[in-house]
DRENTI-291075 format. One record per residue (C-alpha): residue in three letters; x negated, y negated, z negated. Coordinates in steps of 0.5 Angstrom, whole numbers, padded with zeros to 4 digits, always signed. Example, Ala and Ser with C-alpha at 12.3 -4.5 7.8 and 13.67 -1.06 7.14 Angstrom:
BEGIN
ALA-0025+0009-0016/SER-0027+0002-0014/
end
This chain:
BEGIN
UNK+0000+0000+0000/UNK-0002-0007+0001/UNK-0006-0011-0005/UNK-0002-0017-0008/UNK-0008-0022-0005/UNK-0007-0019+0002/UNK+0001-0019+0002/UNK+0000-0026-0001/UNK-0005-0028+0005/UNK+0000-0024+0010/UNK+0006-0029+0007/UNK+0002-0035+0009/UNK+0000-0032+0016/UNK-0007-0034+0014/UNK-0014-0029+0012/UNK-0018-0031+0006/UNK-0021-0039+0008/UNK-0027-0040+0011/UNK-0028-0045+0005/UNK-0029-0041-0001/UNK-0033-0037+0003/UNK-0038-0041+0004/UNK-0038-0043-0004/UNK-0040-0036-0006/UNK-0045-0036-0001/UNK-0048-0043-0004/UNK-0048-0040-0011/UNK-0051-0035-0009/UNK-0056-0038-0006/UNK-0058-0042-0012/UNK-0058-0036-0017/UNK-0063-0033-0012/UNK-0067-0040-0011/UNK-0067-0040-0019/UNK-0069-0033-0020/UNK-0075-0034-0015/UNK-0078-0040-0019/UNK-0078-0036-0025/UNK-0082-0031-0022/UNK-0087-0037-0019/UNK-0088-0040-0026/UNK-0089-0033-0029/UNK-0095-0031-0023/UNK-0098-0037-0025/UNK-0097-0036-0033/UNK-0101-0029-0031/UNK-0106-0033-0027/UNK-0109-0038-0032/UNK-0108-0032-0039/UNK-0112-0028-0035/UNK-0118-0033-0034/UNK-0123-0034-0041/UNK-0121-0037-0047/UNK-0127-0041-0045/UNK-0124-0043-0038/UNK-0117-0043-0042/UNK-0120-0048-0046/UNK-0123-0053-0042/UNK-0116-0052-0038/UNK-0113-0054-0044/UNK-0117-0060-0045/UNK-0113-0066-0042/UNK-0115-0067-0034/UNK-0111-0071-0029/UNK-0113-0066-0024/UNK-0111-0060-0028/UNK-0104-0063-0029/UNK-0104-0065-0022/UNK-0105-0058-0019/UNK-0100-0054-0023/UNK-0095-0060-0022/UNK-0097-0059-0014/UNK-0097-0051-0015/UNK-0090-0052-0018/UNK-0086-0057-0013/UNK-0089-0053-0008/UNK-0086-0047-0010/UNK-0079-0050-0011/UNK-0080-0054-0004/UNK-0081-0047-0001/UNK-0076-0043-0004/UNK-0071-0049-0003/UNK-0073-0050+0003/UNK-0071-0043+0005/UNK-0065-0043+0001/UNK-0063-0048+0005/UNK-0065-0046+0012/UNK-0061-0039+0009/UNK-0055-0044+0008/UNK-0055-0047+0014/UNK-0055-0041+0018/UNK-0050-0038+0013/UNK-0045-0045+0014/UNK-0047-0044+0022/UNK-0043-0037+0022/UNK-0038-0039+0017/UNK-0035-0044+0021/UNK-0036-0041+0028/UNK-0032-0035+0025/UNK-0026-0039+0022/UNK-0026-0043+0029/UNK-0025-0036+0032/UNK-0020-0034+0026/UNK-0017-0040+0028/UNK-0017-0039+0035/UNK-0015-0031+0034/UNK-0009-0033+0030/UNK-0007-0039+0035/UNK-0007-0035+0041/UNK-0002-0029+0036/UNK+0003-0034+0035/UNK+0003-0037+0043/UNK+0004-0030+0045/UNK+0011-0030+0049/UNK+0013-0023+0044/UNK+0014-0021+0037/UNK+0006-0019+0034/UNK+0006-0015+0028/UNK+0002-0010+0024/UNK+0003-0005+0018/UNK+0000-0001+0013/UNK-0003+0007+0015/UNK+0004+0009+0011/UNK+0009+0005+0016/UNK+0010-0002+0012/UNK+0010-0010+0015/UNK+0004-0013+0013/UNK+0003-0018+0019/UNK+0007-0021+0024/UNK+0007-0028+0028/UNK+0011-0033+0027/UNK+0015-0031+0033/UNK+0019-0026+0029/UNK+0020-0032+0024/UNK+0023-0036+0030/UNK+0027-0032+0033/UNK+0031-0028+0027/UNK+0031-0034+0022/UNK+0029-0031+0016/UNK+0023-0033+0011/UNK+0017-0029+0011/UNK+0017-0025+0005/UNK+0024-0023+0008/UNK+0020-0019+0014/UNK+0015-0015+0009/UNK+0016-0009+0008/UNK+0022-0006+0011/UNK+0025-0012+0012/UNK+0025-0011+0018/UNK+0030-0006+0019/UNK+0036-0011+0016/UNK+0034-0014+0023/UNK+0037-0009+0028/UNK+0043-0007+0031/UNK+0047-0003+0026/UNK+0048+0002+0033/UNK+0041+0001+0034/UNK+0039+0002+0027/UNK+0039+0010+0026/UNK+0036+0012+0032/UNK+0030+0006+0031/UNK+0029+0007+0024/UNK+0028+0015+0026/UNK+0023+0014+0032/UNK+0018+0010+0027/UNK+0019+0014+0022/UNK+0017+0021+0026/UNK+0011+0016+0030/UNK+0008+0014+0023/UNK+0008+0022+0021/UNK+0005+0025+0027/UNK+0000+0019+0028/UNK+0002+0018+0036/UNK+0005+0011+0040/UNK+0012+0009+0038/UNK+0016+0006+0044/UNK+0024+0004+0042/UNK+0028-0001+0045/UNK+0033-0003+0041/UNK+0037-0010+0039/UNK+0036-0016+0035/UNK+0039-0019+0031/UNK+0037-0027+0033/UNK+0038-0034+0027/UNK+0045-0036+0031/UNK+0048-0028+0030/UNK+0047-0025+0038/UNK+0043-0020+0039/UNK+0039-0018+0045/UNK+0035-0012+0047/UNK+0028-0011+0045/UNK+0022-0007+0047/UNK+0018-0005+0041/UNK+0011-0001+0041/UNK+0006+0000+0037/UNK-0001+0003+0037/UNK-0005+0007+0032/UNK-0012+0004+0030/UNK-0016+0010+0027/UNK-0023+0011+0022/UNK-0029+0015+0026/UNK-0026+0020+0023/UNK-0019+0019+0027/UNK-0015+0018+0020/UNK-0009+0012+0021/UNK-0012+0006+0019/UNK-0007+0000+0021/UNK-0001+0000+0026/UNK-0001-0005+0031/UNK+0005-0007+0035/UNK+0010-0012+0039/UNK+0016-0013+0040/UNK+0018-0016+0048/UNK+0024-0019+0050/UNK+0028-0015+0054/UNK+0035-0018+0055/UNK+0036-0021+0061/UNK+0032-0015+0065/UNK+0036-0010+0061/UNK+0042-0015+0064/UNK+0039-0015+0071/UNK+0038-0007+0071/UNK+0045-0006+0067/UNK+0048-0011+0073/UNK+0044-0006+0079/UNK+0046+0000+0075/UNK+0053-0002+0076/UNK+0052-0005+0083/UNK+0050+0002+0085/UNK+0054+0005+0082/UNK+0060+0002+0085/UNK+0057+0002+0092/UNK+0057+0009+0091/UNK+0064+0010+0088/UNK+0067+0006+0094/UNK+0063+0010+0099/UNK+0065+0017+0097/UNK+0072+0014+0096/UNK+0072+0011+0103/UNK+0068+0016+0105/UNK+0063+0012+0108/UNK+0055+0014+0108/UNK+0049+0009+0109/UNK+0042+0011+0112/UNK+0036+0006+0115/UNK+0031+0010+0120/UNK+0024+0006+0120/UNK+0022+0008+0127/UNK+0015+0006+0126/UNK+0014+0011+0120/UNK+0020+0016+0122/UNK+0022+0016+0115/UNK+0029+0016+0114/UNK+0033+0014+0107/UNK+0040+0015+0106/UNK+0045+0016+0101/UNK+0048+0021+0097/UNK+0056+0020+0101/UNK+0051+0021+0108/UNK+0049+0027+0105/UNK+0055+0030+0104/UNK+0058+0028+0110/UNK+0052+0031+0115/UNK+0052+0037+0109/UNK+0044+0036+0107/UNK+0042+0038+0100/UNK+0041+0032+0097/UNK+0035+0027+0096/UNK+0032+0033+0100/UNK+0027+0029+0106/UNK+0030+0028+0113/UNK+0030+0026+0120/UNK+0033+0023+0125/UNK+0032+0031+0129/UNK+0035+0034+0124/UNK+0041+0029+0123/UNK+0042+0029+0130/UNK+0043+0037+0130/UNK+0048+0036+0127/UNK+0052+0033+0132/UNK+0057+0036+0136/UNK+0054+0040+0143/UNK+0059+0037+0147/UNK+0058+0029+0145/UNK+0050+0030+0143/UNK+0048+0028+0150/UNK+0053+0021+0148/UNK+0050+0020+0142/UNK+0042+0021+0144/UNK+0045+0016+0149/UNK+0048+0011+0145/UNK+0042+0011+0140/UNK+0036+0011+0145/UNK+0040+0004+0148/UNK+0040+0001+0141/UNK+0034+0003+0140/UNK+0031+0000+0146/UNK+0036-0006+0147/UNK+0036-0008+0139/UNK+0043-0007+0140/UNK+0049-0004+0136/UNK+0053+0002+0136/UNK+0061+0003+0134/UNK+0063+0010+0136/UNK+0067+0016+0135/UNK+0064+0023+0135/UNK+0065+0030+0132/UNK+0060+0034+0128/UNK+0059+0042+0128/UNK+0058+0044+0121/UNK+0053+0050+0119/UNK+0059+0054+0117/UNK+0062+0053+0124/UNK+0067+0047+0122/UNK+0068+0041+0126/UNK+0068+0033+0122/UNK+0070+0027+0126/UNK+0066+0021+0125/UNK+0066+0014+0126/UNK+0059+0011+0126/UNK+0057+0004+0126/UNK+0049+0002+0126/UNK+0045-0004+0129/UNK+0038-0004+0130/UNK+0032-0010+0128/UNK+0025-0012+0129/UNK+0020-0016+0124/UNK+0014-0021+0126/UNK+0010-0014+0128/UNK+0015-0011+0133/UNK+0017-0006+0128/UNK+0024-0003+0129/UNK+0029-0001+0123/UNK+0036+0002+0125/UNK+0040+0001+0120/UNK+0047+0005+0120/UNK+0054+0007+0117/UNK+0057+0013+0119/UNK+0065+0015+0115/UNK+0068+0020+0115/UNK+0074+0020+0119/UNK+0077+0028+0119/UNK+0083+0027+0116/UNK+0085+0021+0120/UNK+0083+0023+0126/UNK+0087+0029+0124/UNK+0092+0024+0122/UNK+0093+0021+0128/UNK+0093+0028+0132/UNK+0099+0030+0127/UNK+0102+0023+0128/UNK+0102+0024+0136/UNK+0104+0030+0135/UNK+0111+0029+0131/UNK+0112+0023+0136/UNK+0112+0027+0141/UNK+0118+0032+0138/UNK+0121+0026+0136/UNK+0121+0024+0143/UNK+0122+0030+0146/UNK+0128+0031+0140/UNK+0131+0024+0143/UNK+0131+0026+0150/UNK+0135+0033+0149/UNK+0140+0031+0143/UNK+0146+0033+0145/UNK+0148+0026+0142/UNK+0147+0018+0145/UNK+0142+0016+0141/UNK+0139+0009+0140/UNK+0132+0006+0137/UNK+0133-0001+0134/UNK+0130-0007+0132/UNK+0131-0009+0126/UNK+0126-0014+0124/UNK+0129-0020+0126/UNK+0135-0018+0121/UNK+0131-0015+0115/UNK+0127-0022+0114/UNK+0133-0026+0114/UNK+0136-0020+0109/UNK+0129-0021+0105/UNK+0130-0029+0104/UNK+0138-0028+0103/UNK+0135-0023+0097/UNK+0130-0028+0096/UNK+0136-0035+0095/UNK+0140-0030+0090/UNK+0146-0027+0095/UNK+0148-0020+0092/UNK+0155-0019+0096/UNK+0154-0020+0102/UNK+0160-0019+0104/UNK+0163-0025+0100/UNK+0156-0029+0104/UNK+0159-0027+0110/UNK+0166-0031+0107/UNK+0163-0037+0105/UNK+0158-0036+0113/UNK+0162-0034+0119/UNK+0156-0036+0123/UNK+0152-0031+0120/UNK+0155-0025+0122/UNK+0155-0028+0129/UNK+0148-0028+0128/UNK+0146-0021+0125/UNK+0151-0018+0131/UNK+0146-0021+0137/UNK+0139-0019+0132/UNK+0141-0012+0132/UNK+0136-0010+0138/UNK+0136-0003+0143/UNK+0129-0002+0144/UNK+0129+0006+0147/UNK+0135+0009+0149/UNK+0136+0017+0150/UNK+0140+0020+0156/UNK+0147+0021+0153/UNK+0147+0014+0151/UNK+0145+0011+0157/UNK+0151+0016+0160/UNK+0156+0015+0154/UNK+0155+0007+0155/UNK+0156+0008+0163/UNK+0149+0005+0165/UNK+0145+0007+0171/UNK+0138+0007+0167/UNK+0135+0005+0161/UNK+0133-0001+0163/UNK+0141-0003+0162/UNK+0141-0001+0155/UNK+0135-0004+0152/UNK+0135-0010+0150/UNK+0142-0011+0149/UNK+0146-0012+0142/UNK+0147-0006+0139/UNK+0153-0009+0135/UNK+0155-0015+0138/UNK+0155-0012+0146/UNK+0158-0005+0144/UNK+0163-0006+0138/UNK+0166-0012+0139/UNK+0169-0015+0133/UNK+0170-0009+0129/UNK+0170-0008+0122/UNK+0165-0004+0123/UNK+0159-0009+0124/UNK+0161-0012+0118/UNK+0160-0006+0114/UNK+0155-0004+0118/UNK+0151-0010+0116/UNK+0153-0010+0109/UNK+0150-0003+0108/UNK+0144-0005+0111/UNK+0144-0011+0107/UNK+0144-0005+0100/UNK+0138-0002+0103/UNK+0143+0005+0104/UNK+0139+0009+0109/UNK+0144+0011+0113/UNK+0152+0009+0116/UNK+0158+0012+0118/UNK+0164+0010+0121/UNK+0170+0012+0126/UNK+0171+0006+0131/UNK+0173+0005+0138/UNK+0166+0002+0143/UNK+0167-0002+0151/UNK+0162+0001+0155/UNK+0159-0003+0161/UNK+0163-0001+0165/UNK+0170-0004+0162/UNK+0172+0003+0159/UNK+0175+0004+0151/UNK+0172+0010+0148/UNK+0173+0013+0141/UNK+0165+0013+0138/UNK+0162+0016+0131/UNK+0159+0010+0130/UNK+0152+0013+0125/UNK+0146+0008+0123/UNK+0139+0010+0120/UNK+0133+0006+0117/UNK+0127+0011+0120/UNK+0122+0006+0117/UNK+0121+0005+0110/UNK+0117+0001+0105/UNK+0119-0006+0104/UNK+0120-0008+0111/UNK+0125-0003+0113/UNK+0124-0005+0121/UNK+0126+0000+0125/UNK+0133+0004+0125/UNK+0136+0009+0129/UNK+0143+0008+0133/UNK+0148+0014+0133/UNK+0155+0015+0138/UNK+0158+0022+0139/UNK+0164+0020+0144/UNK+0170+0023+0140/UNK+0176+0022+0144/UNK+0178+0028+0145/UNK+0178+0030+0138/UNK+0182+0024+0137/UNK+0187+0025+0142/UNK+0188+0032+0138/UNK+0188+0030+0132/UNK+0195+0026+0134/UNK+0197+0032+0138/UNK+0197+0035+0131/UNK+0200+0030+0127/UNK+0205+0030+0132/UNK+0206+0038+0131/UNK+0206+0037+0123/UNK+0211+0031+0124/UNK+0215+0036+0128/UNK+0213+0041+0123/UNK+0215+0037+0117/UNK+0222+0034+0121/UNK+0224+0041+0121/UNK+0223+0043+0114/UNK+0227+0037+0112/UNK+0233+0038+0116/UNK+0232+0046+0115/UNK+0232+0043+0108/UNK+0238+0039+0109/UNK+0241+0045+0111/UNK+0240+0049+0105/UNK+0243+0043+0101/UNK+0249+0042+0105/UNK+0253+0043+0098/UNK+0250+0039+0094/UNK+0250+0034+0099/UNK+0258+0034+0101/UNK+0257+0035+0094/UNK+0253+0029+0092/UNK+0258+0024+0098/UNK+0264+0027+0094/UNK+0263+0023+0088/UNK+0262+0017+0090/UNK+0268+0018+0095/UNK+0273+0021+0091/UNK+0271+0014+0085/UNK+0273+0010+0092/UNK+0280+0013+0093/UNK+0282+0013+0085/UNK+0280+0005+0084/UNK+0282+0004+0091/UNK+0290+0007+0088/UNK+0288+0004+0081/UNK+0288-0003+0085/UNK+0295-0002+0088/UNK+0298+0000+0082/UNK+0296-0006+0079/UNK+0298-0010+0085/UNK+0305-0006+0086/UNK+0307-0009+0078/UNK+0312-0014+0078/UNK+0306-0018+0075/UNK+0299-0017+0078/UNK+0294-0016+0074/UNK+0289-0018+0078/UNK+0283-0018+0073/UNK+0284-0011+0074/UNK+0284-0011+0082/UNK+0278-0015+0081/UNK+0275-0009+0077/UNK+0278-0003+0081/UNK+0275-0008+0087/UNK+0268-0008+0084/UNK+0268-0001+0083/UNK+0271+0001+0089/UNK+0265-0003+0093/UNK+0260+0000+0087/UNK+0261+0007+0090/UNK+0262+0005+0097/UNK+0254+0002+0097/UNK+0253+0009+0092/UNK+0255+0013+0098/UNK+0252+0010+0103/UNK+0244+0010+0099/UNK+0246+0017+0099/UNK+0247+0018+0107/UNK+0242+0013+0108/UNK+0237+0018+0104/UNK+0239+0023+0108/UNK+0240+0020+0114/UNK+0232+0018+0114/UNK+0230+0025+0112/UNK+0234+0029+0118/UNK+0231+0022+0123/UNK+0224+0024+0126/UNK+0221+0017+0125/UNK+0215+0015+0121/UNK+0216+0010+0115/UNK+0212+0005+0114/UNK+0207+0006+0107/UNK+0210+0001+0102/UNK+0208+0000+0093/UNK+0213+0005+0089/UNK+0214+0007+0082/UNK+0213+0014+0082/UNK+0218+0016+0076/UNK+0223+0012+0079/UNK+0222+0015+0086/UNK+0222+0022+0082/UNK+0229+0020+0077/UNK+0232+0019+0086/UNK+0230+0026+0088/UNK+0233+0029+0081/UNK+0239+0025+0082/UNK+0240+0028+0089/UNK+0239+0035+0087/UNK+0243+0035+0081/UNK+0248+0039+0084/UNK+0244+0044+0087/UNK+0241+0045+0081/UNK+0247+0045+0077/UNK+0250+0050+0082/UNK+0243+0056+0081/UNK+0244+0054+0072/UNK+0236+0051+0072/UNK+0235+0045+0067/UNK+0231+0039+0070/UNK+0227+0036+0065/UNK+0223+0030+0067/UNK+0218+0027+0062/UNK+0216+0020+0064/UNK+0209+0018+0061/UNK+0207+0014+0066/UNK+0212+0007+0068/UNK+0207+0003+0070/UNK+0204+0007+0075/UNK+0206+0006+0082/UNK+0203+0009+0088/UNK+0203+0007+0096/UNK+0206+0012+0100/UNK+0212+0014+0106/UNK+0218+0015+0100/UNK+0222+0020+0106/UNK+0215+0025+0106/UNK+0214+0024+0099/UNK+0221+0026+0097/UNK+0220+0031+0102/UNK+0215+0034+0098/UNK+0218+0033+0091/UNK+0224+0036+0094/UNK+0220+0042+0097/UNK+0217+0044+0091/UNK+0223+0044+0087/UNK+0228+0048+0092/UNK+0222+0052+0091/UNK+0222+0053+0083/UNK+0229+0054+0083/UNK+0229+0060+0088/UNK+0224+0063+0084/UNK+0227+0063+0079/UNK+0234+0067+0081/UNK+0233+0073+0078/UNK+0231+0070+0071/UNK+0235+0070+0066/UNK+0240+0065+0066/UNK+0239+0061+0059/UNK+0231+0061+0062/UNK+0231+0058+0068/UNK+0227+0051+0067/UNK+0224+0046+0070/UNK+0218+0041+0068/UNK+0216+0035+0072/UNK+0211+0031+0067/UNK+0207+0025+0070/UNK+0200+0023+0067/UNK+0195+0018+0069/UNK+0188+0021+0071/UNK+0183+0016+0070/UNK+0183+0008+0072/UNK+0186+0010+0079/UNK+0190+0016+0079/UNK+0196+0021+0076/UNK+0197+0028+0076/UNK+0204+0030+0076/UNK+0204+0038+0073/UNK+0211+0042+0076/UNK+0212+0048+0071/UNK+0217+0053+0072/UNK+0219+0059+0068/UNK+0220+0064+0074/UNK+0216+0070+0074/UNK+0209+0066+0078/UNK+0204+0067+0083/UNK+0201+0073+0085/UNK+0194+0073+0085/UNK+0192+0076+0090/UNK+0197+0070+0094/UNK+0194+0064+0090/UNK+0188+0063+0096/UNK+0193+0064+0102/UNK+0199+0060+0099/UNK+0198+0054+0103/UNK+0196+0058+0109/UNK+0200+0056+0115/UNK+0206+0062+0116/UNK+0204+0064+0110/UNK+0210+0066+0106/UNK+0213+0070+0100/UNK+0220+0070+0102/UNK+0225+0074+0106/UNK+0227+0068+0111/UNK+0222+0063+0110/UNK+0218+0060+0115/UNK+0211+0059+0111/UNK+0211+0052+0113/UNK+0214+0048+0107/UNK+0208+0048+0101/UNK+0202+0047+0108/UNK+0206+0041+0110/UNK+0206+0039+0103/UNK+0199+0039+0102/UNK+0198+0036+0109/UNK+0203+0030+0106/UNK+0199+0029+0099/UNK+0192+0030+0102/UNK+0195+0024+0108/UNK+0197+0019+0102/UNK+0189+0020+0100/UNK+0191+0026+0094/UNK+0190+0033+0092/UNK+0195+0039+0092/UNK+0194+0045+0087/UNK+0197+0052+0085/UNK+0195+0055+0079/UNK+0199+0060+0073/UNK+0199+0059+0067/UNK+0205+0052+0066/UNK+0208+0050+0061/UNK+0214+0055+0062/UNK+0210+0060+0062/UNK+0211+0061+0071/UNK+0209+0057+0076/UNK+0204+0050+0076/UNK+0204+0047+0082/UNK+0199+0040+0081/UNK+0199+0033+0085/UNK+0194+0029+0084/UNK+0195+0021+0087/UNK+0191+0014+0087/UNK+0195+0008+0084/UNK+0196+0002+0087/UNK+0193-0002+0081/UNK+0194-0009+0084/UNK+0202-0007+0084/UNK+0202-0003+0078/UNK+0206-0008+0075/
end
């Protein structure tokens, strides 16, 4: 360990001062100049006692020149021996001074050096440092001593330095760490420490001897270069994308890692232009040697494609950028990119490809097709999006010009032949370029939704509508619209048409044959109810003939009460209107003629169809019960087809039940709402049910259960609701205990009321 005097010296950053060592030299100079005047006056004392005792007395007589000659022996004497004390002391203060000048220098050039200069004892503790440590850290010098040091470093630092000193100062061998310290404002920055040991002749550690330089700022550049290259070489494996530069004077070539993997060299292994060049296909080599040789000799660039034959026998396309350069000497470089392109080029094969089929697929389907340009409508749609608009049915309300404009910006770019048949064109050319909407549709709704489902970003559309041809011709169309493009821009669409005249004009054929259908079943039904019927005009007929005699009566008094005539009138009139509602009824189910839709309350149009099979039922012993739990629901329908339904299944409950018990035959019409916009209207009977094996058939034309029946009545029915926008079901099970016939209607929510 270090003395106490030495620690004290090393605090004040200076060795022991040259002036106390000059005054111990002096000291000393004076005890030895003393010491060898003793040892002259004692000669000269043995010199004269060894003379006689008659010399001894004549000596001691009083003489001028013996006094003279003893106190010239004596000054000659001191003066020798001061003489060469002082030619001692000068040479001594000589080599003093010119140390101290070199300490001084010595200690100056140590503080000046640009690094932290420090030392220790043999066992690793501070004894010394510069005044750069002082400077840099802050702290005060006795603070530095020892293991002060060690507070100085980076606490993630500080384990990993602390151990390498450590193992540095038991195995006597170099220390080198690079770690941070801690400067006076608090940062730290990146240092590189070593330390040499000094060793006696006979090799044991004496001192350790080190430095600490700053590194911050290289370790700042080498970081950046390290992060430089590694996202050069990330972003060339991402892209696929390797560099190379070929000296031609050297014929060296470097390259890196992604060119290695792109040509499958081994990495870092030694290249050549040759070998690179036998990686190239045999097919496009000729091309390539060409296309460099030019480069080469012209100083010029190359930007092609070619392929490359792998060693295991597959192919790799690339895209090779290179350009060459000439220095002062003439000295040639090509400096070069190459990116793999496989994939793409793949790509682009797969693409042409698939638009080949595409093509192929829209020449030869067996439906009019049209590509359309929608870039025009989908940057307005983008900017009305933008500006707020989200209905833009309502916008178009508020801008009628609008939809004029987005009828004329939907453009045919490509046709098909069917298209161009269907449209009663000559050639493509009389189709491209027209307005898709505008020039075929019209003003049809269709293009009003059409545009509103574009607008919702819906991939595709879908309507049944009529187009003009160019030849003047009216055609019934599917009309159907996709967006093939995706993304944001949502460009490009396709244009559908498939000519559907035919399956219209059949369709009405067969709305006339249901209609027939129908009208047949309710004169066929009307015929079933002839009792009821007579019965039902009977009433209201036999009312009329009593108030009628009641009135004459009343007139025939000597007084007439005509108060009462008044009543009998009214009654006769109130029953003549009764009558004439029930033949209208009739009337209107036996006529064969379309009603016109109109707002209905269910029950009430229910309470009608009971009212007028009252007799019937009555007549068969079946009880009708009715229970109404939706007054407010009202429905838009045809009344004549809607009692025809309500009719048919009634008639047919009462005919199920003919062989029940007598006490048992009932009836349950019960009406609920489904939902927001819908009712359920359930018809249980307690007859015997349906069998299972009928249940899948049983709306099946000419399908029938009964004797007489036709198997037209329950199809007819189902075509009846299913027209109104609703549903017709069978099942077993009801509340009765027989049949459940359902029917499921939309409400007319506006008109509930």
């Amino acid at each position: 360990m270090p003395t106490s005097s030495s620690k004290q010296a090393a605090a004040n950053n200076l060795p022991i001062s040259a002036s106390s060592s000059w005054l111990v030299h002096l000291t000393a100079a004076l005890i030895a100049g003393c010491f060898i005047t003793i040892t002259f006056a004692s000669f000269a004392y043995l010199f004269l006692t060894s003379v006689g005792s008659e010399e001894i007395a004549q000596l001691q007589e009083p003489s001028d020149e013996r006094e003279l000659l003893i106190t010239l022996l004596g000054f000659i004497a001191l003066t020798g021996s001061a003489s060469w004390f002082a030619n001692q002391f000068a040479r001594r203060r000589l080599i003093d001074d010119s140390g101290a000048g070199a300490e001084r220098e010595l200690r100056n050039a140590i503080n000046t050096i640009p690094a932290i200069v420090w030392s220790t004892s043999p066992d690793g503790n501070n004894d010394f440092h510069n005044q750069r440590l002082l400077a840099y850290t802050g702290v005060d010098a006795a603070t530095a001593l020892g293991m002060g040091w060690v507070d100085m470093l980076h606490p993630e630092d500080l384990e990993r330095h602390v151990a390498a000193w450590r193992d540095a100062v038991a195995t006597g061998t170099a220390f080198e760490c690079e770690s941070r310290l801690k400067r006076s404002d608090g940062q730290y920055r990146w240092f590189l420490a070593r330390a040499e040991p000094l060793r006696d002749p006979s090799g044991r550690v004496v001192r350790w001897y080190g430095t600490n330089v700053d590194i911050d700022d290289r370790r700042r550049a080498e970081e950046a270069l390290r992060r430089s290259d590694a996202y050069l070489a990330e972003a060339q494996k991402l892209s696929r994308t390797g560099s190379a530069v070929w000296n031609l004077a050297t014929g060296e070539v470097v390259c890196s890692d992604e060119f290695y993997s792109i040509f499958g060299f081994a990495p870092r292994s030694r290249l050549s232009v040759e070998m690179i060049l036998q990686r190239t296909h045999p097919d496009d080599a000729t091309f390539v040697r060409r296309e460099l040789a030019r480069a080469v000799a012209e100083v010029g660039q190359i930007d092609l494609e070619h392929r490359l034959l792998m060693e295991d026998g597959s192919v790799k396309h690339v895209h090779l950028v290179a350009h060459s350069t000439r220095d002062a000497q003439e000295r040639c470089e090509l400096v070069g990119a190459v990116m793999d392109v496989t994939a793409r080029t793949k790509a682009y094969a797969a693409l042409e490809a698939s638009e080949c089929r595409y093509r192929h697929l829209f020449d030869h389907m067996p439906v009019a097709l049209g590509q359309l340009d929608l870039g025009e409508m989908a940057g307005l749609f983008a900017e009305l999006r933008a500006s707020g608009v989200t209905d833009l049915d309502a916008h178009f309300d508020a801008h009628p010009d609008l939809l004029t404009f987005c009828q004329g910006s939907l453009v045919i770019t490509a046709a098909n032949g069917n298209l161009i048949r269907l449209l009663g064109g000559t050639d493509e050319g009389a189709i491209i370029g027209r307005s898709a909407l505008g020039g075929l549709l019209g003003s049809s709704d269709t293009i009003r939704r059409s545009l509103v489902s574009c607008f919702r970003m819906e991939t595709s559309f879908q309507d049944e509508t009529k187009i003009e041809t160019i030849d003047g011709r009216r055609i019934d169309v599917l009309f159907t619209s996709s967006i093939t493009s995706s993304g944001p821009d949502r460009d490009t669409g396709v244009l559908g048409l498939i000519d559907i005249s035919q399956r219209i004009r059949a369709e009405e054929g067969l709305r006339r044959v249901q209609a027939d259908y129908a009208h047949s079943a309710r004169v066929s039904t009307l015929g079933q109810l002839t009792a009821s019927i007579a019965h039902e005009i009977n009433q209201p007929l036999a009312a009329i003939a009593t108030h009628g005699e009641a009135g004459l009566r009343w007139l025939d008094n000597a007084t007439p009460d005509l108060d009462e005539v008044r009543k009998s009138t009214r009654q006769v009139i109130a029953n003549a209107h009764r009558a004439s509602d029930i033949v209208g009824r009739i009337r209107a189910m036996a006529v064969r003629r379309e009603q016109p839709h109109e707002v209905l309350a269910f029950d009430t149009l229910l309470r009608e169809t009971i009212l007028f099979l009252r007799h019937e039922a009555q007549s068969r012993g079946v009880t009708i019960i009715h229970r109404n739990n939706a007054d407010n629901l009202a429905v838009r329908a045809d009344r004549v087809q809607l009692q025809q339904v309500v009719v048919n299944l009634i008639m047919n409950s009462i005919q199920a039940m003919a062989d029940s018990e007598a006490d048992r035959r009932r009836i349950t019409i019960n009406t609920t709402p489904d939902g927001m916009a819908a009712l359920l209207c359930h018809f249980d009977d307690s007859g015997p049910g349906i069998r299972p094996e009928h249940l899948p058939r049983l709306f099946e034309s000419f399908f029938t259960t009964k004797c007489d029946g036709m198997g037209i009545g329950l199809p007819i029915c189902r075509s009846i609701i299913e027209a109104h926008g609703g549903s017709m079901s069978a099942e077993n099970g009801g509340a009765e205990g027989g049949a459940r016939f359902i029917l499921r209607l939309p409400t007319d929510v506006s008109s509930a009321n």
